[in-house]
C-alpha positions as CSV (number, residue, x, y, z in Angstrom):
1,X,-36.5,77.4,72.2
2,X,-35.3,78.0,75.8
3,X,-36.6,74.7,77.1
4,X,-35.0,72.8,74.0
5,X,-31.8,74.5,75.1
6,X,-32.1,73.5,78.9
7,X,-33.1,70.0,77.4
8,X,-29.9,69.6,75.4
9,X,-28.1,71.1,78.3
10,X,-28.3,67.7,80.0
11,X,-28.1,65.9,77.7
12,X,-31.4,65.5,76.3
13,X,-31.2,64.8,72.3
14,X,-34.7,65.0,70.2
15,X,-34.5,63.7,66.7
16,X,-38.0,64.0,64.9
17,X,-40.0,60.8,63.2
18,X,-39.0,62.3,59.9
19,X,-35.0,61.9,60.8
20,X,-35.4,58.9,62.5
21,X,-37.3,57.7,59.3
22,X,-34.7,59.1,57.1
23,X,-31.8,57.6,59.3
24,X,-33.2,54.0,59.3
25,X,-33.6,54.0,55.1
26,X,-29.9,55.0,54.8
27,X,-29.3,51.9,57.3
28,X,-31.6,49.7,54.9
29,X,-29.5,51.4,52.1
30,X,-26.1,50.4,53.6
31,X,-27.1,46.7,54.4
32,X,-28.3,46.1,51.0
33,X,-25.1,47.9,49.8
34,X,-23.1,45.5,51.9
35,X,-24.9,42.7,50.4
36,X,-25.2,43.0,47.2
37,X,-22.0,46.1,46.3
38,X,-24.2,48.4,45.0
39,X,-27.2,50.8,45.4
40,X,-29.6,49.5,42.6
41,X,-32.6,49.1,44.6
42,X,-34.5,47.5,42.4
43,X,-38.1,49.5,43.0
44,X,-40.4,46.3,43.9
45,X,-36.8,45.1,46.4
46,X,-38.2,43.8,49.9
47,X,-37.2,40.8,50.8
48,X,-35.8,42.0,54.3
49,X,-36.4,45.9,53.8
50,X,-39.8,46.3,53.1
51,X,-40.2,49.7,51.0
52,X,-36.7,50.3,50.3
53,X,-36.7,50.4,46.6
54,X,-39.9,52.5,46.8
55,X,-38.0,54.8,49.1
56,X,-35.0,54.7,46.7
57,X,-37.1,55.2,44.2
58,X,-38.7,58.9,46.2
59,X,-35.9,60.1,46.5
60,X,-34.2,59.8,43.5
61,X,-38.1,62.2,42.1
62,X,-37.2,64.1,45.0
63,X,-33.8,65.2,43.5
64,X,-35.2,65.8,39.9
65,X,-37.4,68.2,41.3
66,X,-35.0,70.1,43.4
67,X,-33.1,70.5,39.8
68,X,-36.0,71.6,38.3
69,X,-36.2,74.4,41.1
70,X,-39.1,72.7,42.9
71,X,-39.4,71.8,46.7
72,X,-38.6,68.3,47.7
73,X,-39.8,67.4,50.9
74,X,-37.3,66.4,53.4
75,X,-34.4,66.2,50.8
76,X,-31.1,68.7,51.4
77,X,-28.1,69.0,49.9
78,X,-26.8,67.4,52.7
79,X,-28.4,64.3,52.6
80,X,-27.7,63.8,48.9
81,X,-24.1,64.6,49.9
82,X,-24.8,61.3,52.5
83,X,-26.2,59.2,49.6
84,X,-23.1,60.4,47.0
85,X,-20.9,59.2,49.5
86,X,-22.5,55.2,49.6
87,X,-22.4,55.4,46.3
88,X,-26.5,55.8,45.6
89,X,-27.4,55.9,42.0
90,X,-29.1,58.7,40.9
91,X,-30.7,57.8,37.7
92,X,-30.3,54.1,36.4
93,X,-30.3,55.2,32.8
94,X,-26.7,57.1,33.2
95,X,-25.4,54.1,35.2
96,X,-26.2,52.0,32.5
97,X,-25.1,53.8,29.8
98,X,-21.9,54.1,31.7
99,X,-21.3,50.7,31.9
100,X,-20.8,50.7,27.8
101,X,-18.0,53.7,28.6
C-alpha cells in the first residue's frame, strides 16, 4: 500500500486489465450507441466490435444475479449506474413490451 501511495504521489496512475477491459466495452457500447441511437446489441453484433453483444449480453446475467442476491463478478452498482446513464437495456423483453405502452 505504501509504495502505491508514493506511486500515485507522482503521478503514477495503475488501472488493472479488468478496468481497462471494462472501460474499452463501455467505449464499444458508446460508438455503437452513436451509430445506431440505442443499446440493443444484438448478441451475435461484431461487425467492428468484436464480442460486444456477447459482453452486453454478460452483463445484463450479471445484473440478474446480483438481484437474485448472487455475486456478479466485476459488476457494481456503480457501473450499472454508468450503463443507466447511456441508456443500456436491461432486459429486451421490457423494452419491447414498452414499445406497445
Amino acid at each position: 500500500p505504501h509504495r502505491i501511495e508514493q506511486l500515485e504521489s507522482i503521478g503514477f496512475e495503475s488501472t488493472s486489465q479488468a478496468e481497462e477491459s471494462w472501460r474499452d466495452r463501455v467505449e464499444s457500447l458508446q460508438r455503437y450507441r452513436d451509430k445506431h441511437g440505442d443499446c440493443l446489441v444484438p448478441a451475435s453484433y461484431g461487425p467492428n466490435e468484436p464480442g460486444l453483444g456477447q459482453w452486453v449480453s454478460s452483463v445484463r446475467k450479471g445484473r440478474n444475479k446480483l438481484k437474485r442476491g448472487e455475486t456478479a463478478y466485476g459488476l457494481t452498482e456503480e457501473r450499472i449506474m454508468e450503463l443507466d446513464e447511456l441508456g443500456f437495456v436491461w432486459s429486451c423483453r421490457e423494452h419491447d413490451m414498452s414499445r406497445w405502452e
